[in-house]
N, C-alpha and C positions, 0 to 999 in steps of 0.2 A: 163403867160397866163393860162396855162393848171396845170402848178406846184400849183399855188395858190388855189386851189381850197379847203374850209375845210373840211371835212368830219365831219359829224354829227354824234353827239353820242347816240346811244340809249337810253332809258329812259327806268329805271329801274323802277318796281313796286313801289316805294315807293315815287318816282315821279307823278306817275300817281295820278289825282281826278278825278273823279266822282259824279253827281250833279244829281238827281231827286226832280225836283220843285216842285211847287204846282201846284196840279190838276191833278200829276200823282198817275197813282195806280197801283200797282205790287202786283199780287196774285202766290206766287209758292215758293220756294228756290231761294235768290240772294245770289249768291257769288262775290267777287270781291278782288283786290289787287291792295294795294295803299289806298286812302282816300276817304272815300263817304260819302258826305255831302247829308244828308237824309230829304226836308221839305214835300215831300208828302205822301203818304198813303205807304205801306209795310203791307200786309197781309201773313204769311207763315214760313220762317226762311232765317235768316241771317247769314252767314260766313263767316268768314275772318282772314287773320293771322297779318292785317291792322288795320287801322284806320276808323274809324265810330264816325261822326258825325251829331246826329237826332237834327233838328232844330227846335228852338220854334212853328213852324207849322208842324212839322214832326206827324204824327202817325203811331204809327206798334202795328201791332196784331199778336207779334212772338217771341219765340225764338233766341235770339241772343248770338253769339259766335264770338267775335275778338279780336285781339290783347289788343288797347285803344279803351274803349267806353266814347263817352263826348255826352251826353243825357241835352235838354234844353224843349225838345218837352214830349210827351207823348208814354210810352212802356207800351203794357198789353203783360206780357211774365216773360222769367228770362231771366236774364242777366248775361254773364261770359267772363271775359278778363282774358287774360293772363297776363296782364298788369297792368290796372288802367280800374278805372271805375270812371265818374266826372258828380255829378247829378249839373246840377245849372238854376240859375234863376227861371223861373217858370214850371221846370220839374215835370211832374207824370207818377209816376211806379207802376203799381201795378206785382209783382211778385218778384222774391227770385235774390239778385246779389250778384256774386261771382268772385273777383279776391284776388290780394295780396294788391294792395290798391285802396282805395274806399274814395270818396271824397263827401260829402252832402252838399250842402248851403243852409243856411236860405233862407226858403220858398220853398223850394222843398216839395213834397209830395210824400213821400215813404209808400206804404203798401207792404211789405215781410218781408225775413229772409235776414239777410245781412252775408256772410261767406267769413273772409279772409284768403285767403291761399295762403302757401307759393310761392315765385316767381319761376318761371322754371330756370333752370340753364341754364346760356347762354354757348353757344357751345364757345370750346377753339379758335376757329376762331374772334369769336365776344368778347373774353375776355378781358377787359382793365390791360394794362400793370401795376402791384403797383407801386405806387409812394413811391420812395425811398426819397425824399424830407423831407419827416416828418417821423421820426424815434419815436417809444415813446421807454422812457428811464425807467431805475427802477432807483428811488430814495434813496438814500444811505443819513446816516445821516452824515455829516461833524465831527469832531472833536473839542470839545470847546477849542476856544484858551483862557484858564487861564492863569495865573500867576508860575501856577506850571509846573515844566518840563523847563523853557523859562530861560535864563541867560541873 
């Protein structure tokens, strides 16, 4: 009765979303952690070490910095992930985006400077183990088996 009970686990930042609809409007510095799915207005700046997602009704009039940005809506700013940056469908940017990779679809409308640079070094905590599974080898040339030398 009383043993059974589960205890609930906390939810980590990267758990957490965050959703600002349409019809909202935020004018100042929004920080957050975890994922914010962005359709209504953002006047100001944005940060995050997160996830940002501006949806096809999204607009911002700001400076943005987060981890991945995946833009569908409309940004007048620059744009910098530490991550990735994914313009698609019928996204517009106008201003400068910078991460290590940067992804444009047909029919986006990009006016800037686009600069990739390199990815941050992930901490030895967050390192993935090498797989020792696939070894590459030096290639060595065999010996032609002739006629000569052979009994």
């Amino acid at each position: 009765m009383f043993g059974n009970k589960q205890v609930e686990k906390p939810s980590t930042p990267a758990d957490q979303t965050a959703i600002i609809g349409e019809g909202s409007e935020i004018d100042g510095k929004y920080t957050f952690s975890g994922t914010l799915i962005l359709n209504g207005r953002l006047k100001g700046e944005i940060v995050s070490n997160d996830r940002l997602m501006i949806g096809a009704k999204g607009v911002v009039n700001a400076n943005v910095r987060a981890g991945t940005v995946l833009i569908e809506g409309e940004v007048v700013g620059n744009v910098s992930a530490s991550e990735r940056v994914e313009l698609c469908g019928k996204a517009r940017v106008y201003g400068d985006i910078e991460a290590p990779v940067v992804s444009i679809e047909a029919g986006v409308l990009f006016e800037g400077n686009c600069r990739m640079t390199k990815p941050r070094q992930m901490e030895a905590s967050q390192s993935r183990p090498r797989d020792f599974g696939v070894v590459p080898m030096k290639r060595t040339e065999m010996p032609s088996r002739g006629a000569a030398g052979q009994s």
